[in-house]
N, C-alpha and C positions, 0 to 999 in steps of 0.2 A: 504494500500500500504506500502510495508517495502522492503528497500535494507538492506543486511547486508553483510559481509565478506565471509557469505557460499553460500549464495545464491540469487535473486532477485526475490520476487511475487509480483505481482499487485493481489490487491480482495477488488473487488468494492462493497461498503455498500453505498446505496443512500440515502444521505442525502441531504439536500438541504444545510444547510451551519454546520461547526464545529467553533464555535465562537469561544472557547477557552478550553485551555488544562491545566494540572498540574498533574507532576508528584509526588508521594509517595514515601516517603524513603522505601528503600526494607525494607521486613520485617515486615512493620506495620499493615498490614492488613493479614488478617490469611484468609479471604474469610469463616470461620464458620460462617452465619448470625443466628443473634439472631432474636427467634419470626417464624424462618422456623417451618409452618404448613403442616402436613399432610393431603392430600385429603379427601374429601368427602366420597368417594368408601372406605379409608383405615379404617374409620371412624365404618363405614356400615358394613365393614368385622369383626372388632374388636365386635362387638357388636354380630352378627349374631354368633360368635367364642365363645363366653360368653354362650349366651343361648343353643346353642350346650351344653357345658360343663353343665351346669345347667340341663339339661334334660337328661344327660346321667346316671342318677342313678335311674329312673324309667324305666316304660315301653315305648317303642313309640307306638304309634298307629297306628294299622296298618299290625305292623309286628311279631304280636304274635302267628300265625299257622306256621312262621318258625323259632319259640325257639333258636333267636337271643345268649339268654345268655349262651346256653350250647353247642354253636358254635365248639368250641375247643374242647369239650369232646367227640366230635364223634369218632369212630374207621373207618371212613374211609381211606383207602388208596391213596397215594398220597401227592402233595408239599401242605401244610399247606400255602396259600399266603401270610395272616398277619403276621405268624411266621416270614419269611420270610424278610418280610416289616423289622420287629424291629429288626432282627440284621443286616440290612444294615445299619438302621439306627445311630446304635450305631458307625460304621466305617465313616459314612460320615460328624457326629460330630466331627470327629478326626481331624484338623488343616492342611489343603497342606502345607509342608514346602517353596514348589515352590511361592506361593499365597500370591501377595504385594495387604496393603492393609485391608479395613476393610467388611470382606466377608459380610456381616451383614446389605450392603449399598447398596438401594436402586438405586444406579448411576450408569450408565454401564462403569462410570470410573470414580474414586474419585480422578483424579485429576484435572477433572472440575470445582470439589466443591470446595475445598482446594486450595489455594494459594501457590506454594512454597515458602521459604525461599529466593529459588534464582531468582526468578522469579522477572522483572521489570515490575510494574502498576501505571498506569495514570487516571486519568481522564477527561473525555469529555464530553462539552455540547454540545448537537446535536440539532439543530433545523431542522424540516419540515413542509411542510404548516398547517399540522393540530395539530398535537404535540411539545411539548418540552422534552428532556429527560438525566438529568444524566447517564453517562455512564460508570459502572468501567470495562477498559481493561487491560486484562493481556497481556503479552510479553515473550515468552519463548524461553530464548537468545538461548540455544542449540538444541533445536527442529526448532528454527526460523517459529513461529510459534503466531499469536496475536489474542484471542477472545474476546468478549463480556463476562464478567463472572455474573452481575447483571446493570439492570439501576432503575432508579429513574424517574419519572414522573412529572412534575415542570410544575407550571400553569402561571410563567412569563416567556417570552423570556427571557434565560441568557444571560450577557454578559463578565463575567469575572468569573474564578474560581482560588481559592485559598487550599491549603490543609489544616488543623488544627489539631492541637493534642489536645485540650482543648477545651469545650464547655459547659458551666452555670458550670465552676467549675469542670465535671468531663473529665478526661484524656482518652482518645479513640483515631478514626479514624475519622475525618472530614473532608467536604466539604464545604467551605463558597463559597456559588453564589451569586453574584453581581446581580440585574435584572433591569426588564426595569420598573417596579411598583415600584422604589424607595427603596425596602427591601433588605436587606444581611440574606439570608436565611443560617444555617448551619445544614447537614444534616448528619445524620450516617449513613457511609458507610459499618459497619457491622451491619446494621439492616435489615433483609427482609420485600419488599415491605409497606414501613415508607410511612404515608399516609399524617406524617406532618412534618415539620424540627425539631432536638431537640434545635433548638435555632432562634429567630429570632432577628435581630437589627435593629430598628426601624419597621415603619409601612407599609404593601404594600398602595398604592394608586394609582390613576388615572392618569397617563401623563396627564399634561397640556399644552395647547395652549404654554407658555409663564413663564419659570419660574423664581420666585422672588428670588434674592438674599437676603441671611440668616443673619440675625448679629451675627460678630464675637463672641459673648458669649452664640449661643444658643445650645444646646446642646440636640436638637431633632434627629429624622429621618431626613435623607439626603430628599429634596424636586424635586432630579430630579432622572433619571434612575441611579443605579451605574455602573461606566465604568471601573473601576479599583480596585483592593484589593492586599495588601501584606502583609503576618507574617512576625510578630520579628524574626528574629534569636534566639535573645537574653533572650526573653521571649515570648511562647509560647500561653499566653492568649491576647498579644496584637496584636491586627488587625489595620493596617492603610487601609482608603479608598478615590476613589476619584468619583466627582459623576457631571453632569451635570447641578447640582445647582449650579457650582462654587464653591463648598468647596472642604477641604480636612480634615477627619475626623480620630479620632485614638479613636478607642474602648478595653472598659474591656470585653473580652467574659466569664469573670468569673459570670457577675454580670448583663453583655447588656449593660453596661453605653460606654456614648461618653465621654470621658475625655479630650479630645481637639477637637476644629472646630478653622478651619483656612481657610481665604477668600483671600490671595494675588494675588487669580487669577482674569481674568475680563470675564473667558468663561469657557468652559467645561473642566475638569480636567480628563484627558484622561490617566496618567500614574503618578501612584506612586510608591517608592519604598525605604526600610529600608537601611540604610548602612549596609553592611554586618561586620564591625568591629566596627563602633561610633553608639551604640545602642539608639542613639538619636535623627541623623540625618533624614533626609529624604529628596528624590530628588524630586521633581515634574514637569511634563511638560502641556499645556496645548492646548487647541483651540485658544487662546489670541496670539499664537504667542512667548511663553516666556517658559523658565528653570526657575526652583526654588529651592530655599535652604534654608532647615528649618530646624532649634533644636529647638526641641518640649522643653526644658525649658527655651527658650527665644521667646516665640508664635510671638512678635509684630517686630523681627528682620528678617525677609525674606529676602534675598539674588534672584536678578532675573536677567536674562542673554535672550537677543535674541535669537530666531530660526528661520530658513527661510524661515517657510512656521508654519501651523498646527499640532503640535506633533502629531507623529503614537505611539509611544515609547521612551521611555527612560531606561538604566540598569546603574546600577555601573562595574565597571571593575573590572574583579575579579584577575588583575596581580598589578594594580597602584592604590590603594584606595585615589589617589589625584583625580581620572580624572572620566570622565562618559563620554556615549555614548547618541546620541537623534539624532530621524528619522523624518522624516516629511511626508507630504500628496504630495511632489514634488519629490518625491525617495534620498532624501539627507539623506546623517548622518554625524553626528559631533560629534568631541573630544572635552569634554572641560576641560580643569583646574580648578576644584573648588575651588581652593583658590586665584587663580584670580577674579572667582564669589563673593566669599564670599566678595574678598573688593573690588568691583565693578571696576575691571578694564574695560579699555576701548575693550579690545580684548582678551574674555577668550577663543577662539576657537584654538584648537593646529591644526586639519586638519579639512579637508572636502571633500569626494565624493561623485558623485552623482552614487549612488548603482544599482539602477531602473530609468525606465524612468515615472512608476507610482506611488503610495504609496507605500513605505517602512513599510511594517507595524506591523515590528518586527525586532527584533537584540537578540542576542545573541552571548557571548564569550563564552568559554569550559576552562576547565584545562591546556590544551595546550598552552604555552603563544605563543601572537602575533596571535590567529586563532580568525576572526570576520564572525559569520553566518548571514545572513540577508534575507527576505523574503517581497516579495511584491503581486499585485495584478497583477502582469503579471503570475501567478503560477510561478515562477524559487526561488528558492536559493540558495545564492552565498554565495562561500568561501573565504575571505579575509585575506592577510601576512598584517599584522601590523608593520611588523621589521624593517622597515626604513617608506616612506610612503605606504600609500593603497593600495596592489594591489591584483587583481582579480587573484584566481590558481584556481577556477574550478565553475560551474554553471553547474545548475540541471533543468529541468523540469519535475516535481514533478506528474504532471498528474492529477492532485487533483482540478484544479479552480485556480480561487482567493486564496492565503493562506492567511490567517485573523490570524496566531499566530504561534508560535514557544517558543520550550521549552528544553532545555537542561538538561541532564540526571547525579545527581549529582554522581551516584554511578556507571555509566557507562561513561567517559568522552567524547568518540563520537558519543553517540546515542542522536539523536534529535527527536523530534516529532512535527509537522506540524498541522495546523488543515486548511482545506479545504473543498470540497466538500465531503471529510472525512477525519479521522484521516490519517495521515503518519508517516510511521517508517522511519527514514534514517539512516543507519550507518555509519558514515564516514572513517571507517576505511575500509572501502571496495571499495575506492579508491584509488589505487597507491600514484597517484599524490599528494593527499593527505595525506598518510603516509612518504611519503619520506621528504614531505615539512614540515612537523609539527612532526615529532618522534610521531606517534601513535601508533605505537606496542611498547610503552615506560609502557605505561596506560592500 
């Protein structure tokens, strides 16, 4: 499903749910997969072409009462057909100047294959009852047009994905998936059909009944499913994650090491996230009811603040790097002051509205200052002015389900993507209302 500024298509891919989304810097992925093999048949043909060639310097069998080789030397009259044949042939080797493209390709359009440069791509984890599966989609902003261009096959339920450009040291296109077997899988996303991750962190295992909290100095595999992942900005090997053991963990992808484990929560660590300018910080929300605030070179001083229900989410603000956002399981969201946090004031909440009337189970801000996206499990997402206090300029009903996620588009400022009963496109500049209110024809 995608609205944008030219046009509006619904196209229903059945899924049962889209757990979550991330999108790729344009550009980074080229869609050439490495390891694409040739069929079987093309295999069989090559071969069959060879022995051909190989026997055509003797006799065939067979065909020697009609003196094959002195074919051409006959006087009779008439179109010679082979003749024929090779000087067409020599014309049809000659290059259409009209003809985009590489003639030579197998694809009845190579820009199925190929990724363009301009072209916006995401990723999605799809679940259905019988499968799981990485999904790379393209978006092609002037055609208005979104395919499937490869997926990936995952034998745990995912529940978080993250992009990476770094993985055991070497620099590519990644996917780190969060799962329910307690592993952070990272997979290459220019590899065809990769039958294993080029990196794993920590071990899959078995959910249990009941899980044990970790001591803060261990430096294993996360013990419960992971619910959360976020890259550095800052550096690009570092992964923070969060997991339903109650920790929050920050890994080397150069090397698989956990370099920090942190326990100030007392339940499920359901959103983590890097400061986008203090490449130290980190925000945390959880099941316990509480916000957190860590600098990872001061592990044992955590900062923690109330929330009024069960975190859905949390983000940093990308206009106020004093303030953060955090949603809950009762459709709230809250402003807070971090540095209120930071020294335990008695009241860091700057506002509060209640977004949804069921889980909020996503926020996002955009480039546009004072614009708050928000997404729940009533399927709508709303638009929010921030400019004085909170208010509502426009809601959507997405058609999608449940939305379980939402993701904002760094290189496009009003494209969002949704994940529900499937992926969604929304443009938001293809609403009035909301262009006039927020200058999107600015971006």
């Amino acid at each position: 499903v995608f609205s944008t500024g030219k046009k509006t298509r619904f196209v229903r891919m059945e899924k049962t749910a889209v757990t979550c989304v991330a999108w790729l810097p344009r550009g980074v992925c080229t869609g050439r997969l490495d390891g694409a093999q040739e069929g079987e048949d093309d295999e069989a043909m090559r071969e069959a072409a060879g022995d051909l060639a190989s026997s055509s310097a003797g006799a065939v069998v067979g065909l020697e009462e009609f003196n094959m080789e002195n074919y051409d030397d006959e006087d009779d009259e008439g179109m010679q057909f082979f003749s024929v044949l090779n000087a067409d042939g020599e014309l049809a080797r000659e290059r259409d100047p009209h003809m985009t493209g590489d003639p030579n390709s197998d694809s009845d359009s190579e820009g199925d294959v190929e990724i363009r440069p301009e072209d916006h791509v995401f990723v999605a984890a799809s679940c259905e009852e019988d499968c799981c599966t990485l999904e790379l989609y393209v978006f092609e902003e002037d055609e208005v047009n979104m395919y499937v261009h490869h997926d990936i096959s995952l034998a745990a339920y995912p529940l978080c994905v993250e992009w990476m450009k770094q993985s055991s040291g070497t620099e590519g296109c990644y996917a780190a998936v969060g799962s329910i077997d307690h592993s952070i899988q990272l997979w290459n996303l220019e590899e065809a059909d990769p039958l294993e991750p080029a990196q794993v962190l920590g071990h899959a295992r078995k959910p249990k009944a009941k899980t044990k909290k970790m001591p803060s100095g261990d430096v294993k595999a996360h013990d419960g499913p992971v619910l959360c992942l976020h890259g550095s900005s800052a550096n690009p090997s570092v992964l923070a994650s969060g997991s339903a053991d109650q920790t929050l963990k920050v890994w080397d992808v150069t090397d698989g090491s956990c370099v920090h484990s942190f326990d100030h929560h007392s339940d499920k660590v359901q959103c983590v996230r890097w400061h986008p300018t203090e490449q130290a910080v980190l925000l945390s929300a959880a099941f316990d009811n509480r916000l957190g605030l860590i600098d990872v070179r001061q592990p044992k001083q955590a900062a923690l603040a109330a929330l009024n229900g069960e975190a859905e989410c949390a983000i940093w603000s990308q206009h106020s790097p004093y303030q953060c956002f955090a949603s809950t399981d009762n459709g709230a969201v809250c402003c807070y002051d971090v540095r209120k946090v930071a020294n335990k004031a008695e009241n860091p909440i700057l506002w509060t509205l209640m977004a949804h009337d069921v889980a909020c189970t996503s926020l996002q801000d955009a480039p546009a200052k004072n614009l708050l996206v928000t997404a729940g499990l009533d399927g709508h997402a709303k638009v929010w002015n921030l400019a004085s206090s909170p208010q509502m300029v426009y809601s959507k009903n997405l058609q999608a389900g449940p939305i379980f996620t939402c993701q904002s588009n760094a290189d496009m400022a009003a494209l969002m993507c949704f994940g529900g009963k499937c992926p969604v496109m929304w443009d938001l500049s293809s609403e009035q209302v909301l262009v006039d209110a927020f200058k999107l024809d600015a971006f």
